[in-house]
Every structure is written in structure tokens, then in C-alpha cells.
C-alpha angles and dihedrals in degrees: 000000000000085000097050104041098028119033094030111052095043079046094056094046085060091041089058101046089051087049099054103032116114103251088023097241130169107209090047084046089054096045092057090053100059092053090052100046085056093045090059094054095048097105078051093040088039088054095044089045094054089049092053095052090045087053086045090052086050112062107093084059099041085055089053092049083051091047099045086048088071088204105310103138089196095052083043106055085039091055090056104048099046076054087053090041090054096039100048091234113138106198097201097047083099093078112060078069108046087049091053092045087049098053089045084058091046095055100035078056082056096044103047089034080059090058096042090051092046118000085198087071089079090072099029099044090047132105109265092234078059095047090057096059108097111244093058089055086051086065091042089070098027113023086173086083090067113115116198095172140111105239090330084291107091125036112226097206094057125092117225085235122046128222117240097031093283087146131246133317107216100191081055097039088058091052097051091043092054094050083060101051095045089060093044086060095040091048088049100044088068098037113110112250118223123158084205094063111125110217120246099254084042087058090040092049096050089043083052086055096049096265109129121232126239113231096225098053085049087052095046086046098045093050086049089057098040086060080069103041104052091054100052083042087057089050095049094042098047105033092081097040132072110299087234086085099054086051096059091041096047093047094042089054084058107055088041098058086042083051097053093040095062095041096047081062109028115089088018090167094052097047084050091052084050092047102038096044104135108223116261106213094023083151090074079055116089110240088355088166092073085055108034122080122246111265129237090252089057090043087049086049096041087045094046090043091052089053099051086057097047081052099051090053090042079062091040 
């Protein structure tokens, strides 16, 4: 089932694209489809992008709820919610996403580890409306035609290292670096920046003394040092394995940074709105008032108050 309604059908949209490219080249044709998976998920990645810069916008007062908690995990985690309710922010909307991008990488692995295996599989494994075009049926008689390079300069089907100690391949080696460092950026384009966050071996150093940790600071610590984890687990992953996948990976880390770029500054009035909202019922909050905003009325009263004295001294 995973094969028929997975790894086919993303196949097949690859498949198309090469078929009908001008030049008929495989890199470029994987390159394509990359734009135009992520292009598909906008309206998902738009979504996920507005939450984490509400989430961004958020902190300070996420850190006085916590605050305000003193400790009591189950005020606490009431207080928030009730924050995420008024705001309209869902922590956990992320996820529907991630999972989808994961299982498209899953079956575009199945798909080119199929060619690479058997280039013949780029005919066979395709749908038979795709066999008939005419450039499929071109590689049916004749596979030699089939181009799995970038440009003619990296092969596709070759790893940047190579199994058995047969050295590295460079071409390769840049592809896969610069899939690293395109997820280092794009991790660290939608992490909260605070210059008061601890470090994690800061926080682990002062628990081992007694001092207990606050769960925000652990949560802030813990995403810093996952913006240099999940590059270094996309080397190592991809180093040994088809540079096809780095591509993709590479391309994908791109458009996605360009993506979130144009979204974190795009309907700034609107997020603001999001962000600034003051909480409606902030009396079913406890100690709502840490975390709400002073009203216009306060700031009128405050003001007039501040008059009256200026005039008494003016008498006086």
C-alpha cells in the first residue's frame, strides 16, 4: 500500500517533469520537482510559518505565565493553554507537516534507490499514460540515453562516500555540505531569539548543583542545540547514500528558507494583530494580570492623573 499510493505516485511526478523537460536532465528534473513539491505544501508550510512566529511574538509572556506558575506544573500548563486558547496559536499544528514532508522523502528514497538500483526502473515502474510519451519510450529501446547527472558534472547515482574506502567523491561531498548548512539557516530563521537564554550545559551544570531548572530555559536550550544537531544528522545520513537525495534535500532547504523568509515579513499588521491581541477572559487566568496588557482606560486615568499633578505644582 505504502508502494501504490506513496512512492508511485511522487515517482511518477518526477518521472513526468524529466519526460517532458526540455534536455531531458535529471538533476534539473529533480530540482523542479522539488520547487514544485514545496510549492504544493505552501497553504501547510504558510499555516505552520504564521504559528511559529506567533510563538516567536509570545515568549516574554510565556516566561511571566511561567513565572507567575512558581513552579506548579498543573497552573502552569493551565495558564498556557488558556494563552494559546486566546491567542488562536495550536503548539502542536507543526506536526501534520513535518509528518507529510517526511513520508515524500521516504518515497522519493524508494523511488531514485529504485533507479540506481535499475535504471530500467524509470520506464518499468512508471505509470503506462507516462510510458507512451515519447521520450520514455525513447529509453525503452535505448536506456543508455538516460541521463542521471547534474549538468553533465555530478552523478546522481553516486554517494559522496564511497562504500568500501574507495575515497570521496567531491562533486557529491559539496552537495551534501550544502544541504547542512541550508537546514542550519532554515532551523535557525524560526528559533526564538533571546539574549537570556542559559545554555544547555549551563542548565545541566546548575541541576547537577541542586538549582532547579526552569522548563522554559530547558526548552529554549534544547531547540539551540537542536539548529546544530539536525545538520550534522543530515551529513551523516546522507554522505554514504545517492547524491539525489542531497539534492533534494539541498534544494528543498532553499526554497524553504526563501519560503519562510517571505512569510516572517509578509502581513506584518495582521501577525501583530495575532501576537498583540490582549486576552479576552484573562479573569478565568490565574494572575492574568502578570501576563494582560494595561487597557486604554488605565493608560486615560494614569495620563489624567499625571496632569492634575503637573498642575498642582504649576500653583504651587
Amino acid at each position: 500500500m505504502f508502494t501504490t499510493f506513496i512512492v508511485q505516485p511522487i515517482f511518477n511526478l518526477l518521472v513526468l517533469i524529466y519526460a517532458l523537460l526540455p534536455g531531458h536532465n535529471f538533476g534539473l528534473a529533480l530540482i523542479l520537482f522539488t520547487v514544485v513539491i514545496r510549492l504544493l505544501l505552501w497553504p501547510m508550510l504558510k499555516k505552520q510559518l504564521h504559528q511559529a512566529k506567533a510563538m516567536r511574538k509570545l515568549q516574554p509572556e510565556i516566561k511571566k505565565v511561567k513565572q507567575a506558575a512558581k513552579g506548579d506544573r498543573t497552573k502552569e500548563s493551565k495558564m498556557l493553554m488558556e494563552l494559546y486558547k486566546e491567542r488562536g496559536i495550536n503548539p502542536f499544528a507543526t506536526f501534520p507537516t513535518l509528518i507529510l514532508q517526511l513520508i515524500i522523502l521516504i518515497g522519493l528514497y524508494s523511488g531514485l534507490r529504485r533507479i540506481i538500483v535499475d535504471p530500467h526502473a524509470i520506464v518499468t515502474f512508471a505509470y503506462p499514460t507516462l510510458q507512451h510519451l515519447s521520450w520514455m519510450k525513447e529509453l525503452s529501446h535505448n536506456i543508455h540515453k538516460f541521463d542521471d547527472t547534474l549538468f553533465g558534472v555530478v552523478n546522481l547515482g553516486r554517494a559522496a562516500l564511497n562504500k568500501g574506502g574507495h575515497g570521496v567523491y567531491w562533486p557529491a561531498m559539496l552537495i551534501v555540505f550544502g544541504s547542512a548548512v541550508a537546514q542550519f539557516y532554515q532551523s535557525k530563521q524560526l528559533l526564538p531569539t533571546s539574549k537570556e537564554h542559559r545554555g544547555l550545559r549551563s542548565i545541566l551544570r546548575d541541576a547537577g548543583s541542586g538549582k532547579q531548572a526552569d522548563q522554559s530555559e530547558v526548552n529554549a536550550a534544547v531547540g539551540q542545540s537542536t539548529r546544530y544537531l539536525l545538520p550534522v544528522m543530515i551529513f551523516i545520513f546522507t554522505v554514504s547514500i545517492a547524491s539525489a537525495l542531497s539534492l533534494y534535500w539541498l534544494v528543498g532547504g532553499i526554497v524553504a528558507f526563501i519560503q519562510q523568509s517571505i512569510v516572517l515579513r509578509e502581513d506584518e499588521t495582521e501577525m501583530e494583530a495575532i501576537a498583540d491581541k490582549p486576552t479576552k477572559d484573562v479573569a478565568n487566568i490565574p494572575e492574568a494580570e502578570i501576563i494582560d496588557k494595561p487597557s486604554k482606560t488605565n493608560k486615560k486615568d494614569a495620563s489624567s492623573k499625571s496632569k492634575k499633578h503637573s498642575k498642582k505644582r504649576r500653583k504651587r
